[in-house]
DRENMAR-184674 format. One record per residue (C-alpha): residue in three letters; y negated, z negated, x negated; residue number from 1. Coordinates in steps of 0.02 Angstrom, whole numbers, always signed. Layout:
+--------+--------+--------+--------+-----+
| residu |      y |      z |      x | num |
+--------+--------+--------+--------+-----+
|    Ala |      Y |      Z |      X | NUM |
...
+--------+--------+--------+--------+-----+
//
This chain:
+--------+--------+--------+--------+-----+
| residu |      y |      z |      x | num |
+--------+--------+--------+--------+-----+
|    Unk |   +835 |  +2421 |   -154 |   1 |
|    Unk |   +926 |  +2408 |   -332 |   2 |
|    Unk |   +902 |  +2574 |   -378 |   3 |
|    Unk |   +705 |  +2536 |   -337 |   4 |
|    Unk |   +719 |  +2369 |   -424 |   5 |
|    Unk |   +792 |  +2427 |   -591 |   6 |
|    Unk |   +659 |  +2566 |   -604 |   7 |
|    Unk |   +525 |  +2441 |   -597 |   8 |
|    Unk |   +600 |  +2373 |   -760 |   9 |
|    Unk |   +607 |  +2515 |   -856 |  10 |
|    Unk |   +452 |  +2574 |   -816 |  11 |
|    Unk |   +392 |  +2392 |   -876 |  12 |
|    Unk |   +495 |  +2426 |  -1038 |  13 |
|    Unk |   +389 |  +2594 |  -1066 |  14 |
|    Unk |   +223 |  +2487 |  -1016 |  15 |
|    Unk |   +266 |  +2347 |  -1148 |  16 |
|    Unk |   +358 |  +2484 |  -1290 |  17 |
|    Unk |   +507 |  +2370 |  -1276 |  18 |
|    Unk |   +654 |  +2490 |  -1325 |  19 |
|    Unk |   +810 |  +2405 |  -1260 |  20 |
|    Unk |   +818 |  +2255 |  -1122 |  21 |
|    Unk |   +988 |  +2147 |  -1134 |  22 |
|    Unk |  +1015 |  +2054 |   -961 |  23 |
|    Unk |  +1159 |  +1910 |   -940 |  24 |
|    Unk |  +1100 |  +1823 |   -792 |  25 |
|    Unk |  +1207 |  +1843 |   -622 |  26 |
|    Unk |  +1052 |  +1824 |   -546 |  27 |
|    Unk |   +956 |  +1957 |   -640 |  28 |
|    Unk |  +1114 |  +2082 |   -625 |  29 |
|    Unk |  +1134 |  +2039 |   -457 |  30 |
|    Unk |   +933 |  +2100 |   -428 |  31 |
|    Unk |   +945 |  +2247 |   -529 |  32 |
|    Unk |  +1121 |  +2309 |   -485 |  33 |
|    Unk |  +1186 |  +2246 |   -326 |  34 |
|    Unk |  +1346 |  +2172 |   -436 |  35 |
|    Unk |  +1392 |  +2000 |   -424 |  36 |
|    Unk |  +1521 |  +1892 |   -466 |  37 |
|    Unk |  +1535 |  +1685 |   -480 |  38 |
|    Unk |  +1632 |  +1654 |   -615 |  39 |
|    Unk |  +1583 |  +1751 |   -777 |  40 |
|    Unk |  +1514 |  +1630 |   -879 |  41 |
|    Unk |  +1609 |  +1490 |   -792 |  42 |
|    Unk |  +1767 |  +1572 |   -875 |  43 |
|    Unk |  +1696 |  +1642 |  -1026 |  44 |
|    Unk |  +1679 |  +1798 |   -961 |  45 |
|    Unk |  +1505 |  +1893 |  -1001 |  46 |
|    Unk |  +1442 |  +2018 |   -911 |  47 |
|    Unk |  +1308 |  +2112 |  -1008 |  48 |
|    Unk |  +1176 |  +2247 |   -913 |  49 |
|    Unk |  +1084 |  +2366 |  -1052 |  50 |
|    Unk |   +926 |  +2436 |   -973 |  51 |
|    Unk |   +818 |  +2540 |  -1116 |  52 |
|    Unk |   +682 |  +2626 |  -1071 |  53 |
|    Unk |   +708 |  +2782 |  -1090 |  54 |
|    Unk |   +903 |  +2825 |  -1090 |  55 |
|    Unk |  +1060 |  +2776 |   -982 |  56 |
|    Unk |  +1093 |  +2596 |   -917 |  57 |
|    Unk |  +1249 |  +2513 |   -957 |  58 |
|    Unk |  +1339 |  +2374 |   -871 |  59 |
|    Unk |  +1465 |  +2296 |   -995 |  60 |
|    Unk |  +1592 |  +2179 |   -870 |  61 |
|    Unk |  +1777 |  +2113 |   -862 |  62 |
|    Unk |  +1918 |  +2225 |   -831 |  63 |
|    Unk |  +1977 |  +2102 |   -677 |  64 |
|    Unk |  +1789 |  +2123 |   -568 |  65 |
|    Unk |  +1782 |  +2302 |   -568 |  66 |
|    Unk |  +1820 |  +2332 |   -414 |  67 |
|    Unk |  +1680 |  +2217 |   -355 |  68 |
|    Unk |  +1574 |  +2349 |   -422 |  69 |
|    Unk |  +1504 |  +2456 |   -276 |  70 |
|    Unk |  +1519 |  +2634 |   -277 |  71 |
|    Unk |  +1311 |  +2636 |   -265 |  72 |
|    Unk |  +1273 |  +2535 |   -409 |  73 |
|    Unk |  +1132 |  +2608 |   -494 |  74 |
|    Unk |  +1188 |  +2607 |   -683 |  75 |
|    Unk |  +1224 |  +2763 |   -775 |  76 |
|    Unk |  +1382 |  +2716 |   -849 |  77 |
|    Unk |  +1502 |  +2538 |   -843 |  78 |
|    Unk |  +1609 |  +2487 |   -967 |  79 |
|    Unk |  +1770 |  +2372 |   -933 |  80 |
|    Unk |  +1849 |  +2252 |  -1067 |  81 |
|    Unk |  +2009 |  +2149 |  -1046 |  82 |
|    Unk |  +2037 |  +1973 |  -1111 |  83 |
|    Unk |  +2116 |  +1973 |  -1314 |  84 |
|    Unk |  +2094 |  +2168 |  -1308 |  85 |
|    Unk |  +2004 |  +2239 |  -1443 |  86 |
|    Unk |  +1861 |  +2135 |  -1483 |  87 |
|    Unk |  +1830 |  +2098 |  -1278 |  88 |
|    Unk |  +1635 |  +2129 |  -1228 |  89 |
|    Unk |  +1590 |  +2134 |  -1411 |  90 |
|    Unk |  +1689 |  +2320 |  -1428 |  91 |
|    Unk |  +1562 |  +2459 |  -1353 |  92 |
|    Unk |  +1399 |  +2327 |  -1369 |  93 |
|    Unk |  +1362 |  +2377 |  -1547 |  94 |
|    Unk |  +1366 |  +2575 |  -1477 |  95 |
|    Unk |  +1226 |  +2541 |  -1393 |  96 |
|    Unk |  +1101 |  +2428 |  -1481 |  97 |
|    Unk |  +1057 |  +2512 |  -1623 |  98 |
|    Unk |   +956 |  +2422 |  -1767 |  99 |
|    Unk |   +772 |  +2426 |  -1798 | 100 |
|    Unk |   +724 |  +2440 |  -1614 | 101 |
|    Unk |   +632 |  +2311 |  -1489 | 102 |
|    Unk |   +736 |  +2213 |  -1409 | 103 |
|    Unk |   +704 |  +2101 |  -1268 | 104 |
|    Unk |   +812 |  +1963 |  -1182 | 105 |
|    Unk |   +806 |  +1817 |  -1052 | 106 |
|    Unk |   +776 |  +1700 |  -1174 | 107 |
|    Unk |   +828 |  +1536 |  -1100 | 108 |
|    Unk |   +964 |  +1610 |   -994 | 109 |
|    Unk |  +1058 |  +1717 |  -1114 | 110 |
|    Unk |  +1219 |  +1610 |  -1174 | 111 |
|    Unk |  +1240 |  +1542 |  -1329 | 112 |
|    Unk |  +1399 |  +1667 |  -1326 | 113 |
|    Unk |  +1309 |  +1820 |  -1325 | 114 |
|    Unk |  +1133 |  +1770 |  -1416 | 115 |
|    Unk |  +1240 |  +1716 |  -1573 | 116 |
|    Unk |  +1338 |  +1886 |  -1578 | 117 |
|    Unk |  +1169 |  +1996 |  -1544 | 118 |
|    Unk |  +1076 |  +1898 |  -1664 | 119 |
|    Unk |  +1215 |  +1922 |  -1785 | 120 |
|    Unk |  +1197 |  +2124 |  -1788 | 121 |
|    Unk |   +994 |  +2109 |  -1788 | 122 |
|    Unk |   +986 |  +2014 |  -1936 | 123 |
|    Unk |   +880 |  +1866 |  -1895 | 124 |
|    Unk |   +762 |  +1990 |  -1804 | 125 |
|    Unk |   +674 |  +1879 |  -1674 | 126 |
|    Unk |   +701 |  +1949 |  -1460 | 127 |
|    Unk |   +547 |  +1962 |  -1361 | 128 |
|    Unk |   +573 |  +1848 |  -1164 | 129 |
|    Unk |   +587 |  +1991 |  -1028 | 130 |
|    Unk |   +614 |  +1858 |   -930 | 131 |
|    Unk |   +423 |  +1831 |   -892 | 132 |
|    Unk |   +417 |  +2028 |   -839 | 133 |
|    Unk |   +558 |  +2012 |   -742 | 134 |
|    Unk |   +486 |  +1858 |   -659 | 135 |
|    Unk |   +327 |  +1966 |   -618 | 136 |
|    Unk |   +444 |  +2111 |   -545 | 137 |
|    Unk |   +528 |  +1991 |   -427 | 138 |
|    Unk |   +377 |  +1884 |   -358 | 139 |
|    Unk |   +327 |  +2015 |   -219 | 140 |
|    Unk |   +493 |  +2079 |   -100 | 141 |
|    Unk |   +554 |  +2214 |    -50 | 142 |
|    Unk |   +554 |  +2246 |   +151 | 143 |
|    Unk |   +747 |  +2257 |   +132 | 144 |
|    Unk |   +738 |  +2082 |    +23 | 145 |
|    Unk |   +621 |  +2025 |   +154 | 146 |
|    Unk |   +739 |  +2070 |   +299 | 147 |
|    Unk |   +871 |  +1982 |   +217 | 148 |
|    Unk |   +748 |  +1820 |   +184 | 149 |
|    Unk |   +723 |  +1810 |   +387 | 150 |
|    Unk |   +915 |  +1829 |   +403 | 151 |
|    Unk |   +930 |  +1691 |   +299 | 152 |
|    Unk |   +792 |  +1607 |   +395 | 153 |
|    Unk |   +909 |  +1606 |   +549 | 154 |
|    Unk |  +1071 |  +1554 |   +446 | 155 |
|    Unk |   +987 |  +1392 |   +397 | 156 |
|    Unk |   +906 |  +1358 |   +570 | 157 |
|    Unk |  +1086 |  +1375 |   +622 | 158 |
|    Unk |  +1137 |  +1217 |   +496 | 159 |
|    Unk |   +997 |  +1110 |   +549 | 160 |
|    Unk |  +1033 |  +1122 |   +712 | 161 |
|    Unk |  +1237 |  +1078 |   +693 | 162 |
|    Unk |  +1193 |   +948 |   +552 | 163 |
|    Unk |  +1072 |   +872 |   +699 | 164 |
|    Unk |  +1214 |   +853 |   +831 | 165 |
|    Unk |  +1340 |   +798 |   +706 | 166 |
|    Unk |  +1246 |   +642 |   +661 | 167 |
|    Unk |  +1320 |   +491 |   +746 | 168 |
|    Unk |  +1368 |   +299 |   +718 | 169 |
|    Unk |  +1516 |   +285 |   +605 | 170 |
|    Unk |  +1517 |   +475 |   +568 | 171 |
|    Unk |  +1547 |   +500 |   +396 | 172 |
|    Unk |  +1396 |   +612 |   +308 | 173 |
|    Unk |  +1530 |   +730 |   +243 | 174 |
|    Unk |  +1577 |   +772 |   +423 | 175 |
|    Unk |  +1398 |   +811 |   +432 | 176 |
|    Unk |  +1389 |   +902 |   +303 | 177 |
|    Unk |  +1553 |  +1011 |   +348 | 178 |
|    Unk |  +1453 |  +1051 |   +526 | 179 |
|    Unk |  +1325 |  +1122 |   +446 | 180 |
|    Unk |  +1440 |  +1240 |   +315 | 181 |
|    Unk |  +1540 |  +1297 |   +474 | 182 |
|    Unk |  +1378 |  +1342 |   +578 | 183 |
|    Unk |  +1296 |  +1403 |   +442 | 184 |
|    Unk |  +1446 |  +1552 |   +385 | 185 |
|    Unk |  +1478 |  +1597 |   +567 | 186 |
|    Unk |  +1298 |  +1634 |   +580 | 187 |
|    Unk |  +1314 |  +1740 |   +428 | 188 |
|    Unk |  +1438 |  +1814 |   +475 | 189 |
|    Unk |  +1371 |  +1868 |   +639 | 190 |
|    Unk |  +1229 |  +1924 |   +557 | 191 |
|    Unk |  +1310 |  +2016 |   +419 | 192 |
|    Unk |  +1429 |  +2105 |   +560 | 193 |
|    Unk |  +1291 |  +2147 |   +695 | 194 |
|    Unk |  +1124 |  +2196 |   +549 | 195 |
|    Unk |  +1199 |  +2249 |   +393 | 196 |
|    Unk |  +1376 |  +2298 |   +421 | 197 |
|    Unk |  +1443 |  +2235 |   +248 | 198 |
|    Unk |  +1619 |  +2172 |   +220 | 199 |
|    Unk |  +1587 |  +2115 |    +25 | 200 |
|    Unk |  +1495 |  +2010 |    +54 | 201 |
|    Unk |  +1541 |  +1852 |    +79 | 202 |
|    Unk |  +1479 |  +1735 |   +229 | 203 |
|    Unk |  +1519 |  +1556 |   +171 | 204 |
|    Unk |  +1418 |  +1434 |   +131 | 205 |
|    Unk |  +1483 |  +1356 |    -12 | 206 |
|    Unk |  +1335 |  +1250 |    -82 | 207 |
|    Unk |  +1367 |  +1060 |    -87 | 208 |
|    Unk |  +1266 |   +965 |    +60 | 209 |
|    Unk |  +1120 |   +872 |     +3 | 210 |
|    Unk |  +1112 |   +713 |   +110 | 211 |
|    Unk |  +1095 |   +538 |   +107 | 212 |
|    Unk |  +1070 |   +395 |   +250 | 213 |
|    Unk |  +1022 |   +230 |   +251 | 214 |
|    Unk |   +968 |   +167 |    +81 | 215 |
|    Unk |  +1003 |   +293 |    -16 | 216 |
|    Unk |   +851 |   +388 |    +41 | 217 |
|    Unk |   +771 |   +377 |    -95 | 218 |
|    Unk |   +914 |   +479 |   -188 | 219 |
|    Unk |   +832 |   +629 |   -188 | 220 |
|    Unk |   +962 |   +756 |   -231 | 221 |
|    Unk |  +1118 |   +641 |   -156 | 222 |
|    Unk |  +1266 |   +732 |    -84 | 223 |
|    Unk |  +1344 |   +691 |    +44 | 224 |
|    Unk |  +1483 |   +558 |    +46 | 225 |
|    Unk |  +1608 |   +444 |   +117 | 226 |
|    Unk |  +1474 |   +346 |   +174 | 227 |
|    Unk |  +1464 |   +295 |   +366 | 228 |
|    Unk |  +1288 |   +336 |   +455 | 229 |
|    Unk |  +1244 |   +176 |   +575 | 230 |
|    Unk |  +1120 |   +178 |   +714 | 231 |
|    Unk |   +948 |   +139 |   +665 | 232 |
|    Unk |   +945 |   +227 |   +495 | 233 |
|    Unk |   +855 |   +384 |   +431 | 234 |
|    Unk |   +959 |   +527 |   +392 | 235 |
|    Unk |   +887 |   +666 |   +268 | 236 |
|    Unk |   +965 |   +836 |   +263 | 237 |
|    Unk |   +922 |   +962 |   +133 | 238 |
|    Unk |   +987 |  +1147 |   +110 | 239 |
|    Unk |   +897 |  +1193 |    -34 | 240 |
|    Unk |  +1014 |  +1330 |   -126 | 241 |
|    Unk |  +1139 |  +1308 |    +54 | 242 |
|    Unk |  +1047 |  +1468 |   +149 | 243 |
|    Unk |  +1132 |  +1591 |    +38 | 244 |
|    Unk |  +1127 |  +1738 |   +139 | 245 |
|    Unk |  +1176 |  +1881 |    +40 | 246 |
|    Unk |  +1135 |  +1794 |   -124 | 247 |
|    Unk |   +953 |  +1750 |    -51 | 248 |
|    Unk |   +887 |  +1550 |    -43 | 249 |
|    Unk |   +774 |  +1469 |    +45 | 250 |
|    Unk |   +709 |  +1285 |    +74 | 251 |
|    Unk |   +727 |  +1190 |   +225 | 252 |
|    Unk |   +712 |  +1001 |   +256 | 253 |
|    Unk |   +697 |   +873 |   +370 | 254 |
|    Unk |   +713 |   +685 |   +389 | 255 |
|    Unk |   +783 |   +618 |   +556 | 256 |
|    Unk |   +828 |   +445 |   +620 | 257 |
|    Unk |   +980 |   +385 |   +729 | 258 |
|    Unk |   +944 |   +297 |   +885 | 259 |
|    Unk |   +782 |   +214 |   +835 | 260 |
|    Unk |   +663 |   +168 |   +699 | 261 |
|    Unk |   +724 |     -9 |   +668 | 262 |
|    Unk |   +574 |    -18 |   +516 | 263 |
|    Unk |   +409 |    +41 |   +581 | 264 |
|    Unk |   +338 |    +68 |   +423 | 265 |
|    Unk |   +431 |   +214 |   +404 | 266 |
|    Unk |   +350 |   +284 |   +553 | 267 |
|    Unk |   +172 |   +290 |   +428 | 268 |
|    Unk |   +276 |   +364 |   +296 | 269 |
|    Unk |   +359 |   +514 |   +396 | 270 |
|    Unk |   +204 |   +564 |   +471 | 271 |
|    Unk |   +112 |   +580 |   +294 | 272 |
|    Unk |   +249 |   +686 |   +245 | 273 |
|    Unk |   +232 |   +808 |   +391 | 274 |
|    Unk |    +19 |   +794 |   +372 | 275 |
|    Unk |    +52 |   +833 |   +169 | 276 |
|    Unk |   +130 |   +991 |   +225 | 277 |
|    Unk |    +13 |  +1040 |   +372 | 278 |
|    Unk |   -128 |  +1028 |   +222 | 279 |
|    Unk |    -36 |  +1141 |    +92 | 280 |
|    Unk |     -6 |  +1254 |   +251 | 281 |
|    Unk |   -188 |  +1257 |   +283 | 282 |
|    Unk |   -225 |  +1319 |   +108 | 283 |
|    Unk |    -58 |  +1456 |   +115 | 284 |
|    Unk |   -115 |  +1619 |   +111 | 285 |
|    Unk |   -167 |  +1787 |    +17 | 286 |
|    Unk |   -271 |  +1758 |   -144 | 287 |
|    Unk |   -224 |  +1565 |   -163 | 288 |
|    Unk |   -198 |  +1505 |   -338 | 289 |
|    Unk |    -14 |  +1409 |   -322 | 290 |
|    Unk |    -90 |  +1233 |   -379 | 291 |
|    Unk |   -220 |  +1225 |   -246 | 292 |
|    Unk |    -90 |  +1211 |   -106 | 293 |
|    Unk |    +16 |  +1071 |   -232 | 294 |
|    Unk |   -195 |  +1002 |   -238 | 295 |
|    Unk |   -186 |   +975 |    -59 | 296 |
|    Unk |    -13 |   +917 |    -19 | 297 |
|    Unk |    -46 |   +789 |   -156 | 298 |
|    Unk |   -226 |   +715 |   -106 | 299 |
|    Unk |   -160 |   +712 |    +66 | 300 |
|    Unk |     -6 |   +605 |     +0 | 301 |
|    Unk |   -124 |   +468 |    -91 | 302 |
|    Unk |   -275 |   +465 |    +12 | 303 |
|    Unk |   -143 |   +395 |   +143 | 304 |
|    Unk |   -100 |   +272 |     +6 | 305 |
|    Unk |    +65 |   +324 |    -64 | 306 |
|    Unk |    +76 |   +355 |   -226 | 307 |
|    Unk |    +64 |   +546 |   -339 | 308 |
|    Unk |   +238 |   +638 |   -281 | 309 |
|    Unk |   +374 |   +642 |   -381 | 310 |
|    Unk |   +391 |   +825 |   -370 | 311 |
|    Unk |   +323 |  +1001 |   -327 | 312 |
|    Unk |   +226 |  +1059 |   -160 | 313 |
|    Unk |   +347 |  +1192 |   -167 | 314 |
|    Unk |   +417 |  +1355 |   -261 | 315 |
|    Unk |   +451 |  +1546 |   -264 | 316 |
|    Unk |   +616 |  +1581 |   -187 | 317 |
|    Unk |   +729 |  +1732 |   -181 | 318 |
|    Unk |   +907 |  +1798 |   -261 | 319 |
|    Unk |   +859 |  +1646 |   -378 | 320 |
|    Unk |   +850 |  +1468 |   -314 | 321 |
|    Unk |   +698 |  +1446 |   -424 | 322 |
|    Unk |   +574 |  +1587 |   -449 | 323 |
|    Unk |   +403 |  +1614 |   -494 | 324 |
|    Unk |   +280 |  +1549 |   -447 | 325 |
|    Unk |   +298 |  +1377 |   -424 | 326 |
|    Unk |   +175 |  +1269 |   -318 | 327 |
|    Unk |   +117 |  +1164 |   -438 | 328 |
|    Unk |    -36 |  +1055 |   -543 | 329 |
|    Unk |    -68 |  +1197 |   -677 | 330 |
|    Unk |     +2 |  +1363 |   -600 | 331 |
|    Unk |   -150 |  +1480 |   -560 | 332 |
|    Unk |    -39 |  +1623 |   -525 | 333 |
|    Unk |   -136 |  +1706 |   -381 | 334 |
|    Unk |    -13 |  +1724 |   -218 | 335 |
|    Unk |    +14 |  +1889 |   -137 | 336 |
|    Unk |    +92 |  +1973 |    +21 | 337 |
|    Unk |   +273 |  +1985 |     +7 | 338 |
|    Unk |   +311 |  +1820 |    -95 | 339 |
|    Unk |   +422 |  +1704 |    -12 | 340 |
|    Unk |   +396 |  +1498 |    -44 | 341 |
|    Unk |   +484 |  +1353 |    +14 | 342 |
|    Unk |   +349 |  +1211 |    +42 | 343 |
|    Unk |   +365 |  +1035 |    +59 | 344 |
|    Unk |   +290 |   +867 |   +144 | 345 |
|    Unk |   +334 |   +720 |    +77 | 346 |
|    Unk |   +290 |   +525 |    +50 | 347 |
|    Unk |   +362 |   +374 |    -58 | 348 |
|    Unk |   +382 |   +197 |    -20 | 349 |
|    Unk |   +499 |    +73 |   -114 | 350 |
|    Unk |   +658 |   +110 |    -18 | 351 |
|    Unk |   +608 |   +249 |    +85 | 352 |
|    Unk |   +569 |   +431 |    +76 | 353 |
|    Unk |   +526 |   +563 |   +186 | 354 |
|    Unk |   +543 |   +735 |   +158 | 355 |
|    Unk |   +505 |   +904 |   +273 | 356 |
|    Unk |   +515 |  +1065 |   +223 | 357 |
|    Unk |   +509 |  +1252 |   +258 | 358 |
|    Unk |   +515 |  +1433 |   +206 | 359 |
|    Unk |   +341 |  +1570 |   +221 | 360 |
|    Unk |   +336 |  +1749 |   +196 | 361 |
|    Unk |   +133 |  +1783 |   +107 | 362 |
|    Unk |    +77 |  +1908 |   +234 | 363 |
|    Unk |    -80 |  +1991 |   +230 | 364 |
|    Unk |   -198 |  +1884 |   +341 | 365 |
|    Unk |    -84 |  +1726 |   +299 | 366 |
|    Unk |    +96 |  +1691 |   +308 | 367 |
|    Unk |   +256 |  +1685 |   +436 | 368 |
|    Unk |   +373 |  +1562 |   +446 | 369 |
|    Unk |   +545 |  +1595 |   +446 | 370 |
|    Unk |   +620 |  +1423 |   +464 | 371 |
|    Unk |   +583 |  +1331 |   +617 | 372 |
|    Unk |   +622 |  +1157 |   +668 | 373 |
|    Unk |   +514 |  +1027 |   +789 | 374 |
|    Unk |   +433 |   +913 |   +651 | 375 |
|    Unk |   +385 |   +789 |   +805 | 376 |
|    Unk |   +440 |   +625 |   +790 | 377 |
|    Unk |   +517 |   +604 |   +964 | 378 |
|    Unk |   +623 |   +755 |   +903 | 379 |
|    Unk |   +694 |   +684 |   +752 | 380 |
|    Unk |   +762 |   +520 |   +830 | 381 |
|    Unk |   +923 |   +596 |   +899 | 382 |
+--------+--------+--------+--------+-----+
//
């Protein structure tokens, strides 16, 4: 899959007559490579992948994470650098970029680190963004990404289900929230033992809980707290960027309610947020431009009377929480089989949201779902 993956880019490099592509992003590494590590940048680390088009790949990375290297990464040749050693990263990188050639970069994901010592041996010369090519490269999956999007399918059905039962009066949303960590890594790590036999790779989910109860609905991106959940009030549980199975996301979403729907009103609001998403469903498919399905969950959302939403019908998803496309006013990027998308269903009032969500493989006559969880509203009063 990486090997196939970092071929794509350099024949997009020969395409374009880009000479030399510098790639810092775990993310991008991760999709080109197979190497990953957490804490790079986090620790001032850089990690540094030179793909040109037409000679070896190098992977530039600290001394102390070689060993997380696997013994089929795809690169031609890596280079290891210790901290105060030398000049660190900054030793063998001038080796390989030579002057006077095209050089392309992610340009708003580089770090400042490494764009201010590049730029300082190109003289002012300006980078071109390979970050829009790369984005192209990754919209459609591979079947092995695609195996490991339905795996991660499962891993988050897993957490919706535990976060579900955990919910109680007086239960404390960070109990909640550890329920659905725990489910959610020994499903991972079933999978990872029974499909793809992989000891590196780590199981846990580590991603804070998104979660709020009560009045704090509205809190969109809230994590969970200290905070008791009482009977009688709505409970939304989010695990956007939690389903990291083998370094792939997905979105997943629902809104329940403890005990009863004490404020009827409510009731109107829930249901236009499943009915938004059954509309941008209706419009999924094959040769779709992305902002017609955002057109529909919208004018579903205000012909009920709620207001515009406050965000996105939905977006691209893969080794990246956020990929291209995004379902949105404006994007008229035209969606094909083998793109993955979380999609949304949502409504507004004053204090009260509600919020549903899933994740869709394009296929050719359509698209599958690969998250799955009763939307009904007699199944979300637990």
């Amino acid at each position: 899959m990486f090997k196939k993956n970092l071929e794509k880019l350099k024949q997009d490099l020969s395409k374009n007559n880009i000479d030399l592509a510098i790639i810092t992003d775990d993310d991008s590494i991760y999709y080109l490579t197979g190497y990953f590590d957490f804490l790079h940048m986090s620790f001032g680390r850089p990690s540094i992948l030179l793909v040109p088009k037409d000679a070896d790949t190098v992977l530039i990375t600290p001394l102390i994470d070689a060993h997380l290297i696997k013994k089929n990464c795809p690169v031609d040749k890596i280079i290891t650098w210790n901290d105060g050693v030398d000049n660190e990263w900054r030793e063998e990188l001038p080796k390989y970029i030579k002057k006077n050639v095209k050089v392309a970069i992610e340009k708003f994901k580089i770090s400042t680190l490494v764009l201010n010592y590049i730029s300082s041996l190109y003289e002012q010369q300006s980078f071109k963004n390979i970050s829009p090519n790369l984005d192209l490269i990754r919209m459609v999956k591979t079947e092995e990404e695609l195996k490991i999007a339905k795996s991660a399918g499962k891993v988050a059905e897993a957490m919706m289900y535990a976060g579900k039962d955990a919910i109680g009066h007086n239960v404390p949303e960070y109990e909640v929230a550890l329920a659905t960590s725990q489910a959610g890594t020994r499903k991972a790590a079933e999978i990872l033992d029974k499909e793809f036999q992989e000891s590196d790779i780590s199981p846990v989910i580590h991603f804070l809980q998104i979660m709020a109860s009560g009045e704090d609905l509205p809190k969109t991106h809230h994590r969970s707290s200290t905070k008791l959940i009482k009977d009688g009030e709505p409970v939304f549980l989010c695990f956007c960027g939690m389903t990291n199975f083998h370094k792939f996301k997905l979105g997943f979403d629902r809104t329940f309610w403890l005990k009863e729907i004490r404020d009827e009103s409510q009731i109107k609001t829930y249901e236009t947020a499943v009915r938004s998403q059954k509309a941008a469903l209706s419009v999924l498919g094959p040769g779709v431009k992305a902002e017609d399905i955002h057109a529909a969950y919208a004018d579903t959302i205000q012909s009920a009377g709620y207001p515009y939403p406050t965000f996105r019908c939905g977006r691209a998803t893969g080794f990246s929480m956020l990929e291209e496309p995004q379902l949105v006013s404006g994007n008229k990027t035209v969606l094909q089989p083998g793109m993955v998308f979380a999609v949304d269903g949502s409504a507004n009032e004053e204090n009260f949201r509600a919020q549903v969500g899933d994740s869709f493989i394009i296929t050719e006559n359509g698209y599958e779902q690969i998250t799955n969880f009763s939307k009904k509203i007699e199944d979300v009063i637990i």
